[in-house]
C-alpha positions as CSV (number, residue, x, y, z in Angstrom):
1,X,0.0,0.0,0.0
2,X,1.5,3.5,-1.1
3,X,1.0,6.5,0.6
4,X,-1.7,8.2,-1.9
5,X,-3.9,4.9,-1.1
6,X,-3.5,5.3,2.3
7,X,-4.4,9.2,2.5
8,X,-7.2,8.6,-0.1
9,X,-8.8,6.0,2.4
10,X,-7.7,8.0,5.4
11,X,-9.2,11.0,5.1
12,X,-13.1,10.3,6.0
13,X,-12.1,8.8,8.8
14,X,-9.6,11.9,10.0
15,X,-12.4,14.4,9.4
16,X,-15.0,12.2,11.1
17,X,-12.8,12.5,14.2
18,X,-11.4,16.0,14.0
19,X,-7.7,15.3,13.5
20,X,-5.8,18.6,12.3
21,X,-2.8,16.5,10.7
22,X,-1.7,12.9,10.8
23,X,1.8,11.3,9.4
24,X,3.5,8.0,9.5
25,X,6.5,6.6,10.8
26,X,8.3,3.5,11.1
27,X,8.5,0.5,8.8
28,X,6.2,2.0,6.4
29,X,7.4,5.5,6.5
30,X,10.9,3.8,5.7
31,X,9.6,2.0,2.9
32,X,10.7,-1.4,5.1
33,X,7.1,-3.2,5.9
34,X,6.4,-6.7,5.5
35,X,3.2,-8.8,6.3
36,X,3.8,-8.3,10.1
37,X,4.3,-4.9,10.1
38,X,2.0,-1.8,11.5
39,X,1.3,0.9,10.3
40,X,2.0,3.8,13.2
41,X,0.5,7.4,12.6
42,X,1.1,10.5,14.9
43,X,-2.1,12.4,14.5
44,X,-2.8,16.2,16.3
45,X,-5.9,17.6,16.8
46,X,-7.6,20.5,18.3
47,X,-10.7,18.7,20.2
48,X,-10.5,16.4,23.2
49,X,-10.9,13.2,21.9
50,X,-11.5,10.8,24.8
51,X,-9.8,7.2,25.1
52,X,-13.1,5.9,24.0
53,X,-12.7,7.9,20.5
54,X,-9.2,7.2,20.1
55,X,-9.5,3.5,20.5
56,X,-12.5,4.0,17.7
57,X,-10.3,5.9,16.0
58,X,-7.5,3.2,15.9
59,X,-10.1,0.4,15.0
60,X,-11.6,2.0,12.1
61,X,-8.2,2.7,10.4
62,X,-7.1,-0.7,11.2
63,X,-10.5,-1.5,9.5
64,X,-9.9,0.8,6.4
65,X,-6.6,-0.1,5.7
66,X,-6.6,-3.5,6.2
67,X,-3.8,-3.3,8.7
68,X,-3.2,-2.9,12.5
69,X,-2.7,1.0,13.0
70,X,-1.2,2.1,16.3
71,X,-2.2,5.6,16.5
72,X,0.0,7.9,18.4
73,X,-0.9,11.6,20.0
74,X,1.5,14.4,19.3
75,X,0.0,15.8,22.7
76,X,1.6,12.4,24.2
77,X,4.6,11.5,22.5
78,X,7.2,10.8,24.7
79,X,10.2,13.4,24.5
80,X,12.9,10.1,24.2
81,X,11.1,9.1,21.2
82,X,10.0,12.0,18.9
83,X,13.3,12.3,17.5
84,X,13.3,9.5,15.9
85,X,9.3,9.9,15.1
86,X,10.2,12.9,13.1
87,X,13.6,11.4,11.8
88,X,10.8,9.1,9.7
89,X,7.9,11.3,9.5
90,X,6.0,11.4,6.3
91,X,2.5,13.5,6.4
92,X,-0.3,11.7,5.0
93,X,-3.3,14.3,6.0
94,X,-3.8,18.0,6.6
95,X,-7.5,18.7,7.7
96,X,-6.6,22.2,8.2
């Protein structure tokens, strides 16, 4: 899956939920996945988005793409980790 099929099957589902900007990072950001790879996406928004939404959130990507999606907040991303978040970072949506 290529990054124009996943923003193309993304974006209902961003605007459903009120994300301001989502990217990917990782194995598929690298170009690296296999089978058994994830797809992880940093998303930021401006709304509160409960647990409960962002567990929804995750489901109905993972549904979508036909792939387990771990969805991470920009709000929470641990400060040990981002660089290497960014270091891959490829944006995939803009709902500004």
């Amino acid at each position: 899956m290529d990054l124009k099929q996943i923003e193309k099957k993304i974006e209902p589902i961003m605007k459903k939920y009120g994300v301001k900007s989502a990217g990917i990072f990782g194995s598929y950001a690298r170009g690296e996945a296999d089978k058994g790879s994830d797809l992880d996406i940093l998303i930021d928004y401006d709304v509160t988005l409960s647990l409960f939404e962002l567990v929804a959130l995750e489901r109905e990507l993972s549904e979508a793409l036909n792939v387990k999606v771990d969805v991470v907040t920009k709000k929470f991303l641990n400060h040990l980790v981002e660089p290497f978040v960014r270091r891959d970072l490829k944006m995939i949506y803009d709902g500004r």
